[in-house]
N, C-alpha and C positions, 0 to 999 in steps of 0.2 A: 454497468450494473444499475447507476442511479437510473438512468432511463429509464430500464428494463421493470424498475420497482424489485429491483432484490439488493438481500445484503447475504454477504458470506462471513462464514465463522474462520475460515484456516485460508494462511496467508503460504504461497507455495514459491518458492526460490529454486528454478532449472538453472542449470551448469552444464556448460560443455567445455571441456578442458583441451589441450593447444591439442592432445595425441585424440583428441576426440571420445575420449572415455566422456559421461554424461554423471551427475550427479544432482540429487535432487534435496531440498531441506524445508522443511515446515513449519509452522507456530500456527497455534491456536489459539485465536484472543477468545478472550472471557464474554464475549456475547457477538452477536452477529453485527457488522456493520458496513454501510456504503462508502463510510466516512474517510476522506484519503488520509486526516493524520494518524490515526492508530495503524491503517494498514500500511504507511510506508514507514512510521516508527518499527515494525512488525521486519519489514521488509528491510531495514537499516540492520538490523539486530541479527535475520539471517548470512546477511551480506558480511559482516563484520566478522561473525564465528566462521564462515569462511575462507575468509582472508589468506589464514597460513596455507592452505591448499591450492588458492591462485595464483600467489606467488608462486611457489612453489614448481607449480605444474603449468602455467598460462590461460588465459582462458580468450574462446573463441565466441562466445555466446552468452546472455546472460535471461534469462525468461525470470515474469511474474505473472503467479497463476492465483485467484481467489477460488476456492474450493467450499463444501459444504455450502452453497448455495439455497437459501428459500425466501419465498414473497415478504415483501416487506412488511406487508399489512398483515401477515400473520405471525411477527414477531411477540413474542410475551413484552410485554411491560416490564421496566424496573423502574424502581427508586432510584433518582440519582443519585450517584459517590461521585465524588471528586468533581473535577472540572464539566461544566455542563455542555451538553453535547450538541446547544445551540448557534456559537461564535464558528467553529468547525463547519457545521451542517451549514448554515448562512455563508460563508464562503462557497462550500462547493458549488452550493445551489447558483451562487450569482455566475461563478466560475462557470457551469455548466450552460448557463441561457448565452454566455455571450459565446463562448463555440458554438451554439448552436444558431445564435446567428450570426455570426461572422464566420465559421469556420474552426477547425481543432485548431489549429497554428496560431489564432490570433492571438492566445495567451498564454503563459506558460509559467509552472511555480516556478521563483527563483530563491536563490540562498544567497547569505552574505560570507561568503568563505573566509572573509577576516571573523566572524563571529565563531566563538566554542558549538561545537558541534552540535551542544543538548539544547541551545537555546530554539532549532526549528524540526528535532526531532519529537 
């Protein structure tokens, strides 16, 4: 999407369950963005309210879709709230040059799985 110069408003979670039934779940953040933390905090949140249903049933597949798609440079402007949206976007950006020259593989987010969940959602 960065590349492409777009940001999308709704984050899309695809399910396909062990009998192969397909299930799908959405969120739509509150303004349009490239930015990978709100979309995988987005993407955590649908995964979670899922959950009793994967156990449950199994699951075979798991898809992330960004939706409502438009050009970056025609996003409206806001005033920033909260956390500013440069320490994020400075990430991906650097994140994004070095796959691009090295390749997708060379880098990859990690987590500290001793750490509480909320601290890299």
């Amino acid at each position: 999407m960065r590349a492409a110069g777009r940001i999308g408003r709704t984050v899309v979670l695809r399910l396909r369950f062990a009998d192969y039934s397909r299930a799908s779940r959405s969120r739509t953040l509150p303004r349009p963005t490239a930015t990978t933390k709100p979309i995988l905090a987005a993407a955590h949140q649908l995964l979670a309210a899922a959950m009793p249903a994967i156990e449950r049933r199994g699951l075979t597949l798991v898809g992330i879709t960004i939706t409502n798609l438009e050009s970056a440079g025609r996003a409206q402007l806001e005033l920033p709230v909260g956390e500013p949206a440069g320490p994020g976007a400075a990430l991906d950006a650097t994140l994004d040059g070095v796959r691009d020259r090295f390749g997708s593989n060379s880098v990859k987010r990690g987590v500290d799985f001793r750490a509480p969940r909320s601290t890299y959602e």
